[in-house]
C-alpha positions in Angstrom: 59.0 42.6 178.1 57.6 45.8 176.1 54.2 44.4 176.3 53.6 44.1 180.2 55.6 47.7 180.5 53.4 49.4 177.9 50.3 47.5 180.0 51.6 48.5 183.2 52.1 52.1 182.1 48.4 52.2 180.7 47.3 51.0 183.8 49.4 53.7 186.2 47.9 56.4 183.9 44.4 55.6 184.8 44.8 55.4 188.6 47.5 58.0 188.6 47.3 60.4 185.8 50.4 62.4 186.8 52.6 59.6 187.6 51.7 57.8 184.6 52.7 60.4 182.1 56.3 61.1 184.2 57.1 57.3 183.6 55.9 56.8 179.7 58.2 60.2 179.2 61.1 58.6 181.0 60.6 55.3 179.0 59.9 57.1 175.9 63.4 58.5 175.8 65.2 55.5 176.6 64.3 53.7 173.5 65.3 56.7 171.4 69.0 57.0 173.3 69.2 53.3 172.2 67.5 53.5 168.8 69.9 56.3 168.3 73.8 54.3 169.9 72.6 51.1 167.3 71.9 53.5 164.5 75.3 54.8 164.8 77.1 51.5 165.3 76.1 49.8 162.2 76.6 53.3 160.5 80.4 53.1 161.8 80.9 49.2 161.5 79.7 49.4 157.5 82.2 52.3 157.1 85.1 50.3 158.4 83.9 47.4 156.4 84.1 49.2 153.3 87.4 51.2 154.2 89.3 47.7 154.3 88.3 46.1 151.5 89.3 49.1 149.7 92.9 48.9 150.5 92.7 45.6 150.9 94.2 44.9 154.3 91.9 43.1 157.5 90.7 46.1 159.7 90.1 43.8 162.5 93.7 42.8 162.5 94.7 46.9 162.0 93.1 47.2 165.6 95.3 45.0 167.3 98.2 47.8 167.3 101.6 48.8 166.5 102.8 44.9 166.0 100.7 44.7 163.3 100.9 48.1 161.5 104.3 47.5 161.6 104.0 43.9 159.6 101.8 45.3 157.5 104.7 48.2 156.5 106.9 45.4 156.3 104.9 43.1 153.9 105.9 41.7 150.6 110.0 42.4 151.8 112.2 39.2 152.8 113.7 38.5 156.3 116.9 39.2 155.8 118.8 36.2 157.6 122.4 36.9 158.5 125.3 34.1 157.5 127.7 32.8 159.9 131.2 34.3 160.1 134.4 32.8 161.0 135.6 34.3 164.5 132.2 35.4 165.5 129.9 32.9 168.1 127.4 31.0 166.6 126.2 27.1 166.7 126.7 26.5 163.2 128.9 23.3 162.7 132.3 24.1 160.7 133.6 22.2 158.1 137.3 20.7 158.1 137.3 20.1 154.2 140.1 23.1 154.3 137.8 26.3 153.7 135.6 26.9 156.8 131.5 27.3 156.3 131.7 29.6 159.3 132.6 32.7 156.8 130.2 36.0 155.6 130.4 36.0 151.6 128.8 38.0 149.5 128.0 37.0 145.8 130.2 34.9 144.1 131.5 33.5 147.1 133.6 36.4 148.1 134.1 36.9 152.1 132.3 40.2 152.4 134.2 43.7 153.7 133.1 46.4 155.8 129.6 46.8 153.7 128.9 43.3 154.4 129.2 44.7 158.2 131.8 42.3 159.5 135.5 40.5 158.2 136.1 36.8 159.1 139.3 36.6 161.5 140.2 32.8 160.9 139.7 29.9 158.5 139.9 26.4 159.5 142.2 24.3 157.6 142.1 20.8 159.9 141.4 19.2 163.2 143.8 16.8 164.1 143.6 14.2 167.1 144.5 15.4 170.9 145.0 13.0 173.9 141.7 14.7 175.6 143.5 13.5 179.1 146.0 16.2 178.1 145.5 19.7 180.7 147.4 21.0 177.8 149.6 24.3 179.5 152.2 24.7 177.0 152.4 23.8 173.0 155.2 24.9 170.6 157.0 23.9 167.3 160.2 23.0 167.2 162.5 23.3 164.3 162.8 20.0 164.1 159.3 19.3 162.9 158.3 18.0 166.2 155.3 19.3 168.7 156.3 19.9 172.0 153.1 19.8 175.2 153.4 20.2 178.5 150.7 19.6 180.9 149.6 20.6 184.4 147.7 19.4 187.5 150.3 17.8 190.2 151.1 14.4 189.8 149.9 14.7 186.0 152.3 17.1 184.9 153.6 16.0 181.8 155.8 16.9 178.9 155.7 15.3 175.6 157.1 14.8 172.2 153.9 14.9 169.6 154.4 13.8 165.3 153.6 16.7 163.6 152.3 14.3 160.5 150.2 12.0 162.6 149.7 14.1 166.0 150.6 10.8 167.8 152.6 11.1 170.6 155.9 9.9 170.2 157.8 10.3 173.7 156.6 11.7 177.3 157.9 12.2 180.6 155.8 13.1 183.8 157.1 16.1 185.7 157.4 15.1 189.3 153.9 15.2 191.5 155.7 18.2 193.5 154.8 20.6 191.1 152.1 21.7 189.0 153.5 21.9 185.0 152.8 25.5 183.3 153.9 27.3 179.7 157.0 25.7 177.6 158.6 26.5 174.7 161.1 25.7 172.1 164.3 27.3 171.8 168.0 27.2 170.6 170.8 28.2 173.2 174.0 30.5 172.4 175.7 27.1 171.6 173.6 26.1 169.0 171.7 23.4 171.1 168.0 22.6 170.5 166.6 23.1 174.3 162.6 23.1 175.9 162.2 25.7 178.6 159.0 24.6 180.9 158.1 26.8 184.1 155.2 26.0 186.8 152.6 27.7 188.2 153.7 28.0 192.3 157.1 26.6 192.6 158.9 29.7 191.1 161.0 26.7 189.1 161.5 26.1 185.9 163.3 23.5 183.6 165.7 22.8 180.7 165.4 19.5 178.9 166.8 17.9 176.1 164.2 17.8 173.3 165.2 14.3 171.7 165.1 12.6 174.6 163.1 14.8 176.9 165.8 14.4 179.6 165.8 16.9 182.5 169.1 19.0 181.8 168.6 21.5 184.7 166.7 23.4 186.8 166.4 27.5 187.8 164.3 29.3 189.7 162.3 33.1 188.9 160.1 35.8 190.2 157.3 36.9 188.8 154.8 39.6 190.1 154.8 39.7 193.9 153.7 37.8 196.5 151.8 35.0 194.0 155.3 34.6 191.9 153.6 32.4 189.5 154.2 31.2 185.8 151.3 30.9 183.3 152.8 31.0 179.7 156.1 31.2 178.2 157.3 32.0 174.6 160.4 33.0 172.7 161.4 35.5 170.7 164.1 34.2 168.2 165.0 38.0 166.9 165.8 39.4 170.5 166.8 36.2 172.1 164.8 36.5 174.9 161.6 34.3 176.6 158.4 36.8 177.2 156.4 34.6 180.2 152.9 35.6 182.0 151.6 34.8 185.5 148.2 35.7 185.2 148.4 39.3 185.3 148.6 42.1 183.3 152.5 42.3 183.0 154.2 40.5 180.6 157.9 39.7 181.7 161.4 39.7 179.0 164.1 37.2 180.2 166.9 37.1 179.0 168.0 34.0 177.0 171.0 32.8 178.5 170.9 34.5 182.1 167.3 34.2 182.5 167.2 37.8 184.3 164.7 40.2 183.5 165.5 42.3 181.5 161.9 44.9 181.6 157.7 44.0 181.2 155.3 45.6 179.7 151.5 46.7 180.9 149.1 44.6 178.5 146.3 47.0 177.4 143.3 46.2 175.0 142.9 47.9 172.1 140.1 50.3 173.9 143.1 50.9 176.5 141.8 48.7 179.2 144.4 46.3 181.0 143.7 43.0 180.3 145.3 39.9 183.2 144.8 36.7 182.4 147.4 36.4 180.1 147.7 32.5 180.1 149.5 30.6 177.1 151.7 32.8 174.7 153.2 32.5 171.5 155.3 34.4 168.7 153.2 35.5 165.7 154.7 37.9 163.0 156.2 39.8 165.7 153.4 39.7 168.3 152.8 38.1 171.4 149.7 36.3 170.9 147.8 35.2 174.4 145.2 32.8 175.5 143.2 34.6 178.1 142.4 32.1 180.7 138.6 31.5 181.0 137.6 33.4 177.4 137.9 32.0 173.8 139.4 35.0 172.6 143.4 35.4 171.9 144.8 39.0 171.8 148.3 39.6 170.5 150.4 42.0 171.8 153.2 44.6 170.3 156.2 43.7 172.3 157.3 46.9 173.0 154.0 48.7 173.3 152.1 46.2 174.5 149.0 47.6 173.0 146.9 44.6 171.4 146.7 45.0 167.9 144.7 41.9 167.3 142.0 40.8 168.8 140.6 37.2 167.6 137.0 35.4 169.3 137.0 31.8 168.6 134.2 30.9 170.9 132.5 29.2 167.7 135.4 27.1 166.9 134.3 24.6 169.1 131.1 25.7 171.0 131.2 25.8 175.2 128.2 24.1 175.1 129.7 21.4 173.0 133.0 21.4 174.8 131.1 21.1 178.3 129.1 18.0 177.2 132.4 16.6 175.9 134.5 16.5 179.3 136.2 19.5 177.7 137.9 22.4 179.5 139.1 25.7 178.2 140.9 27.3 175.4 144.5 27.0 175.8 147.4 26.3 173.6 149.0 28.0 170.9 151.7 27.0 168.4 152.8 28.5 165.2 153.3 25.8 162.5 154.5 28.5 159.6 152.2 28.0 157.0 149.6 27.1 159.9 148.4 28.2 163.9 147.4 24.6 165.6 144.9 25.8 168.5 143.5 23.1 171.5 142.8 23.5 175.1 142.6 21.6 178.6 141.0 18.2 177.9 140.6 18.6 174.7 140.1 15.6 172.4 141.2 17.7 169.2 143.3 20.4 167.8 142.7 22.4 165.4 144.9 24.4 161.9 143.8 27.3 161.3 144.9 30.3 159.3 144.6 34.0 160.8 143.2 36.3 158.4 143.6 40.0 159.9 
């Protein structure tokens, strides 16, 4: 293309002197501008070249940006990949051999403190079998070995006898399809007698029945929190020989053993001083009311007389939603304190499970 330019200016100059000389200037300094821009783009091109096999890194990657400057900061140091804790979610399968795998330890196999940046709140000791038709509303000890359930849903409603050895049950009795079965506990009367205390969720009726045979022995009525009047949970509280029940809310209620009158409630209040409702399934643990919270796989428990939570336990990776959805499986929702052991299950659940608290 320079050839027929260079001809055409030639012949421009002879026909047109003035013009001819105006173009060839023009031209002329166009190839130096672009002589010049090449000159200096090899010039900075060998420079860079050079530059990065000096420190020994890939200046083409170095231009990408701040992704890779920060890799290249970072290079030659391990990921560091954190380890699974017990009472912290994850999808990490546990292990029922009796020590847990979900669990942060530090060398040696010690569970790691405050510098290892969290403390593990359980260990699993078992899972046991659980009749996964159970809606499982109320679980308790006796001290006569035995495990006592009740279930809900009308015309389901059920309570039962369980062995504590084989988790088998033993005895049950439905609750008639006219009411929809809630908390129960275990309990000794002022005579002595072994008794079962069961309550329901809108009848504002509860029950006595014998524990060896599960025979109705009578019935009573309540009030809760106005206008629902429900029941939800229902423990006892040996030392002050009264029941502590919930209906959902944020009140916890104190019966009296033997009258079954109120005797006061409490405001439930997270340990960040929030009120927390919900308050589902309840049992006595070292002095606390522990509670399910209905719809979350955590379990506060509760100082009776402050009712400030001083525990505050997740167990969403006991058994995973995800896992518990695909399996038919419903929520967290039964407590019972076995002594040397707390036996946790929920609605539908086809297990239970021992565990051991551990703050």
């Amino acid at each position: 293309t320079i050839g027929p330019q260079w001809k055409n200016m030639v012949f421009l100059s002879a026909v047109a002197p003035d013009q001819g000389r105006e173009r060839l200037r023009k031209f002329r300094l166009v190839c130096f501008v672009c002589a010049a821009f090449s000159l200096i783009a090899a010039a900075v091109t060998a420079f860079v070249v050079l530059k990065g096999k000096d420190q020994g890194t890939n200046p083409m990657a170095l231009s990408k940006g701040s992704d890779n400057e920060k890799n290249a900061d970072n290079a030659g140091e391990e990921e560091e990949i954190p380890l699974p804790m017990i009472g912290q979610s994850n999808d990490v399968p546990l292990d029922f051999s009796g020590k847990g795998t979900n669990e942060a330890e530090g060398e040696g196999g010690e569970p790691e403190g405050e510098a290892g940046g969290s403390t593990k709140q359980y260990e699993v000791l078992d899972m046991v079998g659980h009749d996964k038709t159970s809606f499982t509303q109320g679980l308790s000890y006796g001290s006569d070995g035995f495990l006592y359930e009740t279930t809900g849903l009308n015309g389901k409603s059920k309570i039962r006898r369980i062995n504590p050895t084989t988790f088998e049950v033993e005895l049950s009795r439905d609750i008639s399809s006219q009411y929809f079965g809630e908390g129960s506990t275990f309990y000794t009367d002022k005579d002595g007698n072994d008794r079962i205390i069961h309550i329901t969720w809108k009848s504002q009726t509860g029950f006595i029945y014998d524990p060896t045979t599960l025979e109705q022995l009578s019935l009573f009525t309540y009030t809760t929190t106005t206008p629902k009047n429900q029941g939800w949970g229902i423990t006892y509280d040996d030392n002050n020989q009264e029941f502590i029940v919930s209906d959902g809310s944020q009140y916890l209620y104190f019966w009296d053993r033997d009258t079954l009158a109120e005797k006061r409630r409490i405001t439930v209040t997270r340990s960040d001083g929030t009120e927390q409702d919900e308050l589902n399934e309840l049992e006595m643990i070292d002095g606390l009311v522990c509670c399910n919270i209905w719809y979350s796989d955590e379990i506060i428990c509760v100082n009776p007389q402050t009712g400030i939570s001083e525990k505050e336990i997740d167990f969403s990776d006991l058994w995973s939603k995800e896992e518990r959805e695909s399996a038919g499986a419903d929520v967290l929702n039964g407590i019972a304190n076995g002594g040397d052991h707390i036996l946790l299950t929920g609605k539908l659940w086809d297990r239970m499970y021992k565990i051991k608290l551990l703050v």
